[in-house]
C-alpha positions in Angstrom: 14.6 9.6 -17.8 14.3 12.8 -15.5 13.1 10.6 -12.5 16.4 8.4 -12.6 18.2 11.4 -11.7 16.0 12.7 -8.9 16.4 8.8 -7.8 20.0 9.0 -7.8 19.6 12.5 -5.4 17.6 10.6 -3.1 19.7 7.7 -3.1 22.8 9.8 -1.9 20.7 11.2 0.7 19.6 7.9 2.0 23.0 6.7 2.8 24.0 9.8 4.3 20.9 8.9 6.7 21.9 5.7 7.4 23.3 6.5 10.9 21.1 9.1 12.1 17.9 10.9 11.8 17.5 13.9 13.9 18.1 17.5 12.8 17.9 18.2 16.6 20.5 20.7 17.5 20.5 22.3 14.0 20.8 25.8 13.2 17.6 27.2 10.8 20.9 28.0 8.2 21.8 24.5 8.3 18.3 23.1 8.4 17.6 25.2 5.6 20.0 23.4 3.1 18.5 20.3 4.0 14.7 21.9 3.1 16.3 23.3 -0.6 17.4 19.7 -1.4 13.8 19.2 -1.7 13.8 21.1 -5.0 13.0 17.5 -7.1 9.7 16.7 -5.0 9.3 19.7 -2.6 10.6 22.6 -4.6 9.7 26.0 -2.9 8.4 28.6 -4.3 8.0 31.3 -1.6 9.1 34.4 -4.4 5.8 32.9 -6.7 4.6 36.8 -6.7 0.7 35.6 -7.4 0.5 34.8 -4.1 -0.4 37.2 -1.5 -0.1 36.1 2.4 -0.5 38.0 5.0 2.4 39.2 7.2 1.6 37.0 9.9 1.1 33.5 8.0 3.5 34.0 5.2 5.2 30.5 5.5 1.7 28.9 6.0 0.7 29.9 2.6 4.2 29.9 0.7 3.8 27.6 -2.1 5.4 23.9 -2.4 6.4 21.3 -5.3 5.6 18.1 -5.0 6.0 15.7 -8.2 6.1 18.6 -10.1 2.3 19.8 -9.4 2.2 23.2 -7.6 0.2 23.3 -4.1 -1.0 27.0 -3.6 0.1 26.4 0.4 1.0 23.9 2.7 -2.6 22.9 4.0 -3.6 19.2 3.6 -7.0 18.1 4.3 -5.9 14.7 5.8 -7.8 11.2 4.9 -11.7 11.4 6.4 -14.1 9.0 6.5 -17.5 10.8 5.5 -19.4 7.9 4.7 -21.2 9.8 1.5 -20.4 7.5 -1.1 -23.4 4.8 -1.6 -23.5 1.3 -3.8 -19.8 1.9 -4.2 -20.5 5.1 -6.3 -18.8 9.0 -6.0 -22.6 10.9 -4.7 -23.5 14.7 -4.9 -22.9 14.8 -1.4 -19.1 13.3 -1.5 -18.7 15.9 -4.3 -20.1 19.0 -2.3 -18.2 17.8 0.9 -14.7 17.9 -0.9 -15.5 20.9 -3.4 -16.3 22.6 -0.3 -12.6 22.0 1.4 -11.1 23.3 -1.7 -13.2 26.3 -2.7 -12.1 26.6 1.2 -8.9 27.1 1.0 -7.2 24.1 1.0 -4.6 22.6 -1.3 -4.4 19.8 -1.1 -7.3 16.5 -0.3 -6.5 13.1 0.7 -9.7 11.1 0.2 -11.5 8.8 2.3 -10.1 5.1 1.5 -11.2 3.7 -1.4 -12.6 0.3 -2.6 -8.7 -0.3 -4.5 -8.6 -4.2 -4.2 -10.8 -7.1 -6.3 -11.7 -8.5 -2.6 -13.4 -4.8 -1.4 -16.7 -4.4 -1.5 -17.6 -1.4 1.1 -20.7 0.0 -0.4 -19.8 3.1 1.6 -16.2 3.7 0.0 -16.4 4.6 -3.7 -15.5 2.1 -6.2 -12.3 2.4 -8.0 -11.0 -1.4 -9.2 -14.1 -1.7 -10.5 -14.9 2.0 -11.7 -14.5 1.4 -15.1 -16.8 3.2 -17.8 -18.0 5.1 -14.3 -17.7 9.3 -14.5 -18.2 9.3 -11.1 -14.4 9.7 -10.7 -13.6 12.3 -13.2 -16.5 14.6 -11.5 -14.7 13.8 -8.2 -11.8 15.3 -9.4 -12.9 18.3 -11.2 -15.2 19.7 -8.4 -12.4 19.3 -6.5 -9.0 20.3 -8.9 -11.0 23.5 -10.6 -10.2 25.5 -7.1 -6.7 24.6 -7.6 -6.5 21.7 -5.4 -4.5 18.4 -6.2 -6.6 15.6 -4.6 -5.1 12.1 -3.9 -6.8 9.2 -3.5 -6.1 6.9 -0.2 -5.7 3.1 -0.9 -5.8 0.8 2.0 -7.0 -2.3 3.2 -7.6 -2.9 7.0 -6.3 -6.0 7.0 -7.2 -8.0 10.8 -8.5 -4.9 11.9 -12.0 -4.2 13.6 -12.8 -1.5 15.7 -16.8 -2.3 16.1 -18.5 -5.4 17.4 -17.6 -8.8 16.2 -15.3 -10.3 14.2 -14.3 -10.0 10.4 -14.8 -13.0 8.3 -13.3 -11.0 5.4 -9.6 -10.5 7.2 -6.3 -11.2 5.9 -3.4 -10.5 7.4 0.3 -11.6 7.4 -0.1 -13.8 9.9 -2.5 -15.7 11.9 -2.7 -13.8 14.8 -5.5 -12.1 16.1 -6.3 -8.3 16.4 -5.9 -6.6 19.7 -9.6 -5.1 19.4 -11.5 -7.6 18.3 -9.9 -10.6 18.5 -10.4 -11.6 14.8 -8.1 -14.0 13.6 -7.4 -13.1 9.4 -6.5 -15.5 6.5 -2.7 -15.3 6.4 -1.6 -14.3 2.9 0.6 -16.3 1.0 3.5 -15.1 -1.2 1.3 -14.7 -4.5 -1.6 -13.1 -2.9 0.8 -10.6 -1.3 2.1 -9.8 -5.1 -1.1 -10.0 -6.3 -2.5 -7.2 -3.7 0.4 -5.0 -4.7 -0.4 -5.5 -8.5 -4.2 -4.7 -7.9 -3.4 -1.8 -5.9 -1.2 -0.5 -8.6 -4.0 -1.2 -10.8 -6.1 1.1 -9.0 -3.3 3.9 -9.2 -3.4 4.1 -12.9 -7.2 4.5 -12.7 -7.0 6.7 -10.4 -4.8 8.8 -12.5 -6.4 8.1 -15.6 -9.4 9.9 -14.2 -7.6 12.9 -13.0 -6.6 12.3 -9.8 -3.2 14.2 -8.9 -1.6 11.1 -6.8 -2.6 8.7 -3.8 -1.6 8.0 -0.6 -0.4 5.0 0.7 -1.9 4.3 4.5 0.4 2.4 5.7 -0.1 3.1 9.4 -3.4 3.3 12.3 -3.1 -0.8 12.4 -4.3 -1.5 8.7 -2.6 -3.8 6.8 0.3 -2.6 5.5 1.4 -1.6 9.2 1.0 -5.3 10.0 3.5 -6.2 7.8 5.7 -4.1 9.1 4.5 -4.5 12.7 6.9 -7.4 14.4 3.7 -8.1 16.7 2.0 -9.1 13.6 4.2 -10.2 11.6 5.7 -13.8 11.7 6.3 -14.7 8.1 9.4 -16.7 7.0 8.7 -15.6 3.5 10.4 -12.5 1.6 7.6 -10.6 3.6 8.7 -11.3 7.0 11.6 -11.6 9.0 13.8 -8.4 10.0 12.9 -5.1 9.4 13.7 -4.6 5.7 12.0 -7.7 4.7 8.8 -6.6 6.6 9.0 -3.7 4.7 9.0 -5.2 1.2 5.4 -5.4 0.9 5.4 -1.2 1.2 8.7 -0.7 -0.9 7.9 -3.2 -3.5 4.3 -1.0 -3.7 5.7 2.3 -3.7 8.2 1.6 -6.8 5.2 -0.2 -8.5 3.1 2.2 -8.8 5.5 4.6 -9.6 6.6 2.6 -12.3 2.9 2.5 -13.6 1.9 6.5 -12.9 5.2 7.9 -13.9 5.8 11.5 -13.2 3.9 14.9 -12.1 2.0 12.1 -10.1 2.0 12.5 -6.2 2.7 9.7 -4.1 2.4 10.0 -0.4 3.1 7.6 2.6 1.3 7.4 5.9 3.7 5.4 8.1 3.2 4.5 11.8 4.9 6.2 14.5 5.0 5.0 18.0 2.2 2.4 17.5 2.2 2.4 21.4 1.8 -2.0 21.3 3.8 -4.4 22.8 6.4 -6.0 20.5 5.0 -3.2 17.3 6.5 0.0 16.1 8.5 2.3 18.7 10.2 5.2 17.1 13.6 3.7 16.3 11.8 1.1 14.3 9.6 4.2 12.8 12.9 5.9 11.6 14.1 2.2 10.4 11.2 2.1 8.4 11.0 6.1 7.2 14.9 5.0 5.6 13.6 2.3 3.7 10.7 4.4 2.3 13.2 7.2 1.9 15.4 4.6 0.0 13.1 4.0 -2.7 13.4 7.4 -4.4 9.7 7.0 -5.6 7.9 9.1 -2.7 6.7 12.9 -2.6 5.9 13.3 1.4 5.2 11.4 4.5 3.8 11.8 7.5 3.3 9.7 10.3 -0.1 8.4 12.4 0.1 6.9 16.1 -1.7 3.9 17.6 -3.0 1.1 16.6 -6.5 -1.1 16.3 -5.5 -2.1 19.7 -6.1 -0.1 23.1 -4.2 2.5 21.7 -6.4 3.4 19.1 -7.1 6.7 20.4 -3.8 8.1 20.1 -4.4 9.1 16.7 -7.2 11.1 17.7 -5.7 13.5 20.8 -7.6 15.5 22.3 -7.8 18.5 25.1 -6.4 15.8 27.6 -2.9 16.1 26.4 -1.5 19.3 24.8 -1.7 20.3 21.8 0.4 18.9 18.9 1.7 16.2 20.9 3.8 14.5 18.4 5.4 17.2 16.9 9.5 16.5 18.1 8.9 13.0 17.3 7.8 14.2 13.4 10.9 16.1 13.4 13.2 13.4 14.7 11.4 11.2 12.3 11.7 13.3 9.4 15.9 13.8 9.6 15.5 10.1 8.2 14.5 11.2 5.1 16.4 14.5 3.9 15.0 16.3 1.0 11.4 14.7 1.3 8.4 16.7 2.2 6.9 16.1 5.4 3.4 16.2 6.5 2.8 17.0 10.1 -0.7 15.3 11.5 -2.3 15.5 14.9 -4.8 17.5 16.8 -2.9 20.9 15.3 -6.3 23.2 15.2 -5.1 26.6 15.2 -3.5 29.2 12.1 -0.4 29.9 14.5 0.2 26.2 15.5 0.3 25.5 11.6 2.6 28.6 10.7 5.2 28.1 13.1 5.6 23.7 12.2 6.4 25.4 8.6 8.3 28.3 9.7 10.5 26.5 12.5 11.3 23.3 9.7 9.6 21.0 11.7 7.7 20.0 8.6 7.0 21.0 5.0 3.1 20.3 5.3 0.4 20.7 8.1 -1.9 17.9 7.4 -5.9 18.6 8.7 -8.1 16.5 9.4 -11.3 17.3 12.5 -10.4 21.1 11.9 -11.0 21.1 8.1 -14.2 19.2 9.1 -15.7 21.7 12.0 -14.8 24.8 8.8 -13.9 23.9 5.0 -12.7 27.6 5.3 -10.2 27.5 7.8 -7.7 28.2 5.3 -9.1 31.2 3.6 -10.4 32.8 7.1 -7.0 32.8 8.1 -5.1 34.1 4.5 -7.6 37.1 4.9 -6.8 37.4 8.6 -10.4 36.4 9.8 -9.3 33.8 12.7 -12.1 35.2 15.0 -14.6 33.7 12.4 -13.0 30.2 12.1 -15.3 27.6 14.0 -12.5 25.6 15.5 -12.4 22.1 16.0 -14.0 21.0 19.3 -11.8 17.8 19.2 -14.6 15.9 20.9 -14.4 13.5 18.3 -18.1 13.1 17.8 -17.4 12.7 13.3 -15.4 9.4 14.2 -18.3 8.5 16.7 -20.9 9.0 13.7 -18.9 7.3 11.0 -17.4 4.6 12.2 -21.6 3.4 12.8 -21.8 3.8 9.0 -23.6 7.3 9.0 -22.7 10.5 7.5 -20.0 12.1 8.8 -21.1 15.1 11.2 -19.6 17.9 13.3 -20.3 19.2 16.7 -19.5 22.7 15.8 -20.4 23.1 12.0 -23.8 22.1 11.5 -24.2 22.7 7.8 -21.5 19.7 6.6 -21.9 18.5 3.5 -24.6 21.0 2.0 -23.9 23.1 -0.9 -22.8 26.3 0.5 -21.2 25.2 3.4 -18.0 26.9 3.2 -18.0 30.4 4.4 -21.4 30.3 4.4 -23.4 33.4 5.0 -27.2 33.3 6.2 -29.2 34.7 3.6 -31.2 37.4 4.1 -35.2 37.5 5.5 -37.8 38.5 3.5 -39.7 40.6 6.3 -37.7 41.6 9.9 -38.9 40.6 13.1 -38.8 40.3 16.6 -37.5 36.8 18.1 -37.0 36.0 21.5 -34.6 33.5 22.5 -35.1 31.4 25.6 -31.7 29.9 26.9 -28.1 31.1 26.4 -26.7 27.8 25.9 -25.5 26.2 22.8 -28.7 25.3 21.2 -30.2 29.0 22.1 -27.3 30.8 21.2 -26.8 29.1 17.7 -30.3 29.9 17.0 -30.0 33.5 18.1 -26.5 34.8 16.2 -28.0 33.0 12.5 -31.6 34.6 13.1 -30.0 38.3 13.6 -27.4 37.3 10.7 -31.0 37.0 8.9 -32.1 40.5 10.0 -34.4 39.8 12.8 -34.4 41.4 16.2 -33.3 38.8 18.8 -33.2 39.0 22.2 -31.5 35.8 24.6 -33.0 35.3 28.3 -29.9 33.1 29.9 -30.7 32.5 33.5 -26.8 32.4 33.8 -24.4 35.3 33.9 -22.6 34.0 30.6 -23.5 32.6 27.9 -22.7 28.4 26.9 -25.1 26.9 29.8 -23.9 23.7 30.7 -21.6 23.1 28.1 -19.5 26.5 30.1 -19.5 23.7 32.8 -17.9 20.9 31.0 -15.4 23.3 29.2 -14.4 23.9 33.0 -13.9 20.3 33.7 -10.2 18.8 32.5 -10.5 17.9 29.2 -13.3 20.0 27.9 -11.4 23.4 26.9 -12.3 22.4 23.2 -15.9 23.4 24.1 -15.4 26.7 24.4 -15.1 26.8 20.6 -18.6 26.6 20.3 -19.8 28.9 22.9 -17.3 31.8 22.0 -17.4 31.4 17.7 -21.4 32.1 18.8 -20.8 34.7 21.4 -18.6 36.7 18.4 -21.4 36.0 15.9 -24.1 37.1 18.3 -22.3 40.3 18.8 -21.3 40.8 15.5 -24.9 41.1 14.0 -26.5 43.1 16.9 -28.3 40.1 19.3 -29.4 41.8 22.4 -28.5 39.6 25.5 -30.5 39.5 29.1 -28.3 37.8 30.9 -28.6 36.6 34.7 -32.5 36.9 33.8 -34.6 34.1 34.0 -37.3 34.5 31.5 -40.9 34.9 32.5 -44.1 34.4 30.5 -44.4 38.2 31.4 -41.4 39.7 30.4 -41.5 37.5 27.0 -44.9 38.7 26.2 -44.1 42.1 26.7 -41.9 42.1 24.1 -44.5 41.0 21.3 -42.2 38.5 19.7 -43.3 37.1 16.4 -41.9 33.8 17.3 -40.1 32.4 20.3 -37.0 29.9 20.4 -37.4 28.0 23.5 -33.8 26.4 24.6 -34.1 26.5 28.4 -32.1 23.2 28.7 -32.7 20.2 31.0 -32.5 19.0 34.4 -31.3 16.2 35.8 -33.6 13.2 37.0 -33.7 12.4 40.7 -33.2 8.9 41.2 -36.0 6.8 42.6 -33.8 5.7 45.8 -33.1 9.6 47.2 -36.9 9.4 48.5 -37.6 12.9 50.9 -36.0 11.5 53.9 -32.9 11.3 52.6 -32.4 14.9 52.4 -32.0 17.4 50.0 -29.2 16.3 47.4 -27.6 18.2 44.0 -26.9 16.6 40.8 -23.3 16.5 39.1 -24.2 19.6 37.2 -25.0 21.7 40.2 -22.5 20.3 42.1 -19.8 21.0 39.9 -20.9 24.5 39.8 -20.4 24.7 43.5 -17.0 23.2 43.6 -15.6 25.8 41.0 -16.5 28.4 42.9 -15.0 26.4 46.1 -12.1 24.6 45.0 -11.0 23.6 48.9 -9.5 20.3 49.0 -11.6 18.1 51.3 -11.4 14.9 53.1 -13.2 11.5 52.5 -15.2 9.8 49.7 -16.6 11.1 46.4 -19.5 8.8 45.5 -21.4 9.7 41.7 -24.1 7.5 40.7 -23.6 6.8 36.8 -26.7 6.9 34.6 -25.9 9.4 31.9 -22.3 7.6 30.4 -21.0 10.9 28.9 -18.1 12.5 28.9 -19.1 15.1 31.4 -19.3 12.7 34.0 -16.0 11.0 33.8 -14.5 14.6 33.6 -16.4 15.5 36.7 -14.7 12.2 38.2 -11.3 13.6 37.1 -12.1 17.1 38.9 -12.7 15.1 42.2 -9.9 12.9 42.3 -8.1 16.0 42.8 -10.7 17.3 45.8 -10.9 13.9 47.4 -8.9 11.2 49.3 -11.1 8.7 47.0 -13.6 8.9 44.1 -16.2 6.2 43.5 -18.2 5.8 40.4 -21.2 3.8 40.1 -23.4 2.4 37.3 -25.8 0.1 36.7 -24.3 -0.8 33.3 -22.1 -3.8 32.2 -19.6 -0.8 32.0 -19.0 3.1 31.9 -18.7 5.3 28.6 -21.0 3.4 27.1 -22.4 6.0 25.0 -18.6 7.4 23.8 -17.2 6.3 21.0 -14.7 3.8 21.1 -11.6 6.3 20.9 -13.2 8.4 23.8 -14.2 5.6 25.8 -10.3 4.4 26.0 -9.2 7.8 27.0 -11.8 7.8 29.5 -10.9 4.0 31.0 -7.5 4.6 31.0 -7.5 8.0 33.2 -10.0 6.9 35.7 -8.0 3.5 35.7 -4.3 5.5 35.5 -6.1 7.8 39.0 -7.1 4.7 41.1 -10.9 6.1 40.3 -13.0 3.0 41.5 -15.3 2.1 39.2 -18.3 -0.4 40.5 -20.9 -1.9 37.7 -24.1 -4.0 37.8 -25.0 -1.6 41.0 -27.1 0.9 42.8 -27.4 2.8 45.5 -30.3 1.4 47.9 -32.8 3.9 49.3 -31.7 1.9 53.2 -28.3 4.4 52.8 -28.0 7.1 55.3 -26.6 9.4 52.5 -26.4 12.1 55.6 -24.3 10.4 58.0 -21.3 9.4 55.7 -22.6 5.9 54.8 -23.9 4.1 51.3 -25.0 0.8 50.8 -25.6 -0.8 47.0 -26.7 -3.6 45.9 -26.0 -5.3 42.8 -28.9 -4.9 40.2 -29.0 -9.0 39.4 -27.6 -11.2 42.5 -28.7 -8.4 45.3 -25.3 -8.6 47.0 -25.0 -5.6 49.4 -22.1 -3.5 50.1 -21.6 -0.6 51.6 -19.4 2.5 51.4 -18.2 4.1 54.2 -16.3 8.0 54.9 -18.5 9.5 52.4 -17.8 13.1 52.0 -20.2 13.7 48.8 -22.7 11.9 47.2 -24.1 13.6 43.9 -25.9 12.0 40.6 -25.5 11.6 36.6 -28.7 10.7 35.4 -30.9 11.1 32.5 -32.7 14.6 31.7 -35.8 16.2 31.6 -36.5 19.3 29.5 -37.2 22.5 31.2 -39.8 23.3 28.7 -42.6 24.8 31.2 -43.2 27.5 29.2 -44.1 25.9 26.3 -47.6 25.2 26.1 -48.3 29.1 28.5 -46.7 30.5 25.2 -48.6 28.5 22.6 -51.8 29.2 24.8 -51.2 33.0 23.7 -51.1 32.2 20.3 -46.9 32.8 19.8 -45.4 30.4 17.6 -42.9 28.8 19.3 -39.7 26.2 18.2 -38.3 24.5 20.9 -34.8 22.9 20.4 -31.7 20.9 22.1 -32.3 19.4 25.6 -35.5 21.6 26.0 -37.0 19.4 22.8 -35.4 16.1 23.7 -32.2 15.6 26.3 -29.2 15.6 23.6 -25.6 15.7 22.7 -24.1 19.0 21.6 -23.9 17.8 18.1 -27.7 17.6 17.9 -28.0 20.7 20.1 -26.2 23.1 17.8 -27.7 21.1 14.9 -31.1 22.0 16.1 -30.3 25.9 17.2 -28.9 26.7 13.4 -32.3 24.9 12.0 -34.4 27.1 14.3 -32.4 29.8 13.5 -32.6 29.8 9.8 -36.6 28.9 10.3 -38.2 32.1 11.7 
């Protein structure tokens, strides 16, 4: 049979792996011979003369093999939770999400996980064990496969692992042992259940095929269970399961050859193996590439790529974000990947840009650039940039606000593309307005500047008021702060937009009910923003005192170091604040945060809320809960005194240098009811409406927008 001989190739490059992994050092000549080995599973096919790149991304969009099924370029859209499926069943929504990616662009999906086993019954991942006499499947794949894009289905189980409240009665695991997260303690799988998972997930392989599918990925990493199994943290088996590093390892070997056995050929199978899984006694990266020569061993496997952390307090690392640089892991995806010569590669995290992705293919460093948030935020980022429109791309925020939103069991959303999951959501184009006419725009933040590019797109007159001198409001701010650059991807895609269909832009005016009446609007889009709350205990005496957003906006223009304490009160629990905190350590001898709350961050998601808690811990940021300030302070001479909200203890803080506050909001929407009093019709949207996130914010501007 043709895949014994491709089994024997891989075989010989397996043992000449054996001893080492890294291509470090190579020339492109000599890391080039290793690439063309690939011609059984990742054949290239840069001379295909039907395709037509342009100059400056021609590796990007160079075709590849794998399994014998032609990708059209190396763009992955990487596994995503979107939380459209319901009952088990594929939905219109699941359908237009995905057809969306690959009328997009993109050529190849990797689906959300899938209900693969007998013992999974997730209404909110789409049946497959159970699918049968369902079309649901088949109309999957065709929306998806008539753009010419191969999607694989992801098969999974999370094994101990938890990431929200509580603990999972419905764990298994290897072993007995408890996840880091959430303490749950699974059922340890015995010898035939372990065979018996393998056989149903093979099971699920041929249906998957059978209903057109073009392969499946194996998840194998981010903590689930097949990473515990070949985690030595969690696994403590004396079976043929557990033990030293191969035998871990059966349960994923064993699986890979199974279901190639039962799919055959021109069927894609790809593995997501852990990297550094970043726990104590788990996977560091000489037990990655341990593991990557096993996988490479079988001779059953397209591609890989790799996933970092684990459903312990590393969880975030699979999500990075503007904290860190960008592509973090790349060198360790190339030292892992010299342990498998002549497989494909996949290269995954936080790579957002066209020229990141073109130079990982061009410089070998992997064969495929896997997308996950970016594909998310645009479903055209891959045929903006093969026509050269990269201005127009709406680039990933990386604020992780879709894993915020899913992982509570609601539909995935995007900070930055607010029409996901509708119909004509990639490369949409606003349609046209019946009759033209004037709008006004109140606000040149992110809600008012949303509204005002996709009205003009519509053919309306628009003109933005922004009291400030630039456009983005406080979201500007926060892009300032560390950690926030990824905001400016919202504020500038709109800025572009706005100038591209004509908005006119008073900027550095404050709008009056005068000068917006003077302009005869026919309707008026009121996104002034909020302010923040003075607390209760700053009565009058205690002086005059700026919140964190003004005084941020001081210290940038100011950046003197200074002497002394930093003291922000904590009633807002976004990531602003903790950025702000950041900003100060650096201005301060000492930075002091205090909340009322149990704890801070509480309303980040999980993954953000570790990044946050270990910087502030990892800059000796004090952090004081179940407290307030007490109105008895004498915030002007240096000194504060709190007391704790339930047992009334009383401390006090002395050398204060700065004393400023994170509260809630309240909308700046004065002009509202002056403007309905003249008979305008007004919308008003974002904080002005209700004190919001920016997903809602930008959600609510492109409503308004498309509305007048």
């Amino acid at each position: 049979m043709p895949h014994l001989s491709r089994r024997k190739l891989f075989m010989a490059g397996a043992a000449a792996a054996t001893t080492a992994c890294s291509t470090q050092g190579q020339s492109n000549a000599e890391k080039k011979t290793g690439l063309d080995a690939r011609t059984s599973r990742a054949t290239r096919a840069a001379d295909d003369p039907s395709e037509a790149s342009p100059p400056s991304f021609p590796h990007l969009f160079s075709p590849i093999e794998l399994s014998g099924l032609r990708l059209r370029n190396r763009i992955v859209h990487a596994a995503i939770s979107t939380r459209y499926a319901k009952n088990g069943l594929v939905t219109d929504s699941l359908i237009k999400y995905h057809a969306n990616r690959a009328r997009g662009g993109t050529a190849m999906i990797v689906s959300e996980p899938l209900n693969v086993l007998a013992r999974h019954t997730n209404p909110q991942r789409v049946n497959v064990f159970s699918s049968e006499g369902d079309d649901g499947l088949q109309r999957w794949v065709e929306a998806v496969e008539r753009h010419d894009c191969r999607l694989l289905g992801q098969i999974q189980d999370p094994g101990r692992g938890l990431h929200v409240p509580g603990r999972s009665r419905n764990a298994i695991g290897p072993s007995p042992l408890p996840d880091d997260l959430s303490w749950t303690i699974p059922h340890a799988l015995n010898t035939l259940e372990v065979e018996r998972i393998i056989e149903e997930f093979s099971q699920s392989s041929r249906i998957l095929k059978r209903a057109g599918f073009s392969g499946v990925e194996i998840s194998a990493g981010h903590g689930h269970l097949i990473h515990q199994f070949l985690s030595g943290q969690a696994n403590h088996r004396e079976d043929k399961y557990g033990g030293d590093i191969e035998a871990r390892a059966r349960f994923l070997t064993e699986l890979i050859s199974v279901i190639r056995a039962e799919c055959g050929e021109q069927f894609i199978i790809g593995v997501k193996l852990p990297g550094e899984d970043g726990v104590r006694g788990g996977i560091d990266l000489a037990q990655a590439q341990a593991i990557t020569r096993l996988v490479h061993r079988t001779a059953a496997v397209d591609y890989i790529t790799y996933c970092w952390g684990a459903h312990a307090n590393t969880l975030h690392l699979h999500l990075p974000d503007h904290y860190g640089p960008p592509a973090p892991y790349l060198q360790k995806i190339r030292d892992l990947a010299g342990c498998a010569p002549g497989l494909a590669v996949g290269a995954l995290g936080f790579i957002t840009k066209p020229d990141q992705a073109e130079s990982i293919i061009r410089d070998n460093i992997a064969d495929l650039v896997m997308l996950g948030r970016p594909l998310i935020a645009d479903p055209a980022w891959a045929l903006k940039t093969h026509k050269g429109r990269t201005g127009q791309i709406r680039y990933c925020v990386s604020n992780n606000s879709c894993w915020g939103v899913i992982v509570t069991g609601r539909g995935i959303r995007c900070d930055n593309n607010p029409r996901i999951g509708t119909q004509t959501e990639a490369d949409w184009q606003p349609a046209q307005a019946r009759k033209r006419k004037r709008i006004v725009v109140i606000g040149g933040g992110i809600a008012g500047m949303e509204a005002a590019w996709v009205a003009a797109a519509r053919g309306h007159a628009v003109t933005v008021f922004a009291t400030s001198t630039e456009t983005g409001g406080k979201t500007r701010l926060h892009a300032a702060l560390p950690g926030g650059h990824g905001l400016r991807n919202i504020f500038e895609y709109q800025r572009l937009s706005a100038a591209r269909f004509g908005v006119q832009l008073k900027l550095g005016k404050p709008a009056s009910l005068i000068d917006v009446v003077a302009l005869n609007p026919d309707a008026v889009i009121l996104a002034a923003g909020s302010t923040m709350r003075r607390p209760d205990f700053l009565n009058p005496m205690n002086g005059a005192f700026s919140d964190l957003r003004e005084t941020v906006a001081n210290f940038l223009s100011n950046s003197a170091r200074r002497k002394g304490t930093a003291v922000i009160y904590d009633q807002d629990h976004t990531a602003m604040t903790y950025a702000a905190a950041q900003y100060f350590n650096d201005k301060f001898d000492r930075v002091v945060l205090i909340t009322p709350r149990e704890r801070i961050a509480s309303d980040e998601s999980l993954v953000n809320r570790q990044g946050i808690n270990r910087r502030l811990n990892r800059d000796k940021i004090e952090i004081i809960t179940y407290s307030e300030p007490l109105s008895t302070s004498r915030f002007n001479d240096g000194n504060i005194i709190y007391g704790n909200i339930y047992n009334r203890d009383v401390t006090a803080i002395d050398d204060v240098e700065l004393f400023t506050y994170s509260t809630s909001r309240v909308p700046n929407d004065g002009l509202a009811a002056p403007l309905r009093a003249r008979g305008i019709k007004i919308h008003v949207v974002g904080d002005c409406f209700v004190p919001q996130s920016v997903l809602n914010a930008v959600t609510e501007g492109h409503r308004a927008g498309n509305a007048v």
